[in-house]
N, C-alpha and C positions, 0 to 999 in steps of 0.2 A: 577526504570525506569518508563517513563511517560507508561500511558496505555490509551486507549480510547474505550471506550464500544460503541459495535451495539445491539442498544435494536428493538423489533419486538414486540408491544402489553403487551408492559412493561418489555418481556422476555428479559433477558440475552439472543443472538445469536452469539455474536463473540466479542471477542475481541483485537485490533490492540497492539502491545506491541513496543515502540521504543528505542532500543537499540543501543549504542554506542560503538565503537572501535577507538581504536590511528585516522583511516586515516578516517573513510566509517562509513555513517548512515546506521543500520541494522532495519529492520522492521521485529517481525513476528505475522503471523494473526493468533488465538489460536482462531480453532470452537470444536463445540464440538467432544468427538473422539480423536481418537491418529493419527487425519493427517492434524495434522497445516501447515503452509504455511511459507517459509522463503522468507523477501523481501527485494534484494537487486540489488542494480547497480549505476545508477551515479544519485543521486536524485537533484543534482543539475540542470545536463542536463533534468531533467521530463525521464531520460529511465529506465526502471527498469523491473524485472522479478520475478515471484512467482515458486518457487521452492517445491515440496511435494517428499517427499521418492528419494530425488537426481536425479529429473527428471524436465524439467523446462513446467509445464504447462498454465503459462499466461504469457505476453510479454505487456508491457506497455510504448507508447511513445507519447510525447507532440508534437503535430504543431508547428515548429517553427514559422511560416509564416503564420499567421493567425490571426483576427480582438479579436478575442476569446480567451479563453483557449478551446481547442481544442485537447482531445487525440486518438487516435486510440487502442486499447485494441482487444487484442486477445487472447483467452481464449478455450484451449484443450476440447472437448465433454466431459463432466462427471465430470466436475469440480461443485466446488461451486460457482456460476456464482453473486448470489447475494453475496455473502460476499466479493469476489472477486473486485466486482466494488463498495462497500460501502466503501472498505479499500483501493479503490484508490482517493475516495473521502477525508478521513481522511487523508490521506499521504499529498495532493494537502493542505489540508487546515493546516496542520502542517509544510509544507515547506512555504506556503505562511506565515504565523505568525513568524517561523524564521525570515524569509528573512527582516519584520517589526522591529522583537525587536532587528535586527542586527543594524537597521539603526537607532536606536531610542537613 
């Protein structure tokens, strides 16, 4: 499975793992600890949600309508906030490189 490392002063901090099934891109974001993060929804449409312990604590959606890329992220108190938005940066730039080498 592809993985993508989030380094912080050379540290290992998280890592995004992208796994596949028959229909749905699955994401999970592996920090340190036993409370990674499961990422999934319709990564075509930019919608998607971060799930920990079967609870959904961040919500993630792209602007349609907008000059930009453009999301809105919303993100539960007591969450991991930075690894949360680094692995929605790596998602964006791993759908965008599909979306390239589909048309290539």
């Amino acid at each position: 499975m592809p993985k993508y490392q989030i380094l912080i002063d050379g540290e290992l901090y998280a890592e995004i793992i992208k796994e596949w099934s028959w229909f749905n891109k699955k994401f999970t974001l592996d920090v340190p600890g036993p409370n990674d993060y499961t990422i999934e929804g319709s990564f075509w449409e930019h919608e998607f949600v971060f799930i920990r312990n079967n609870q959904r604590v961040a919500s993630i959606s792209k602007k349609v309508w907008s000059w930009t890329d453009s999301y809105g992220i919303d993100i539960q108190d007591g969450e991991n906030d930075i690894a949360i938005l680094m692995a929605c940066i790596v998602i964006d730039q791993v759908l965008h490189d599909d979306r390239n080498n589909a048309s290539d």
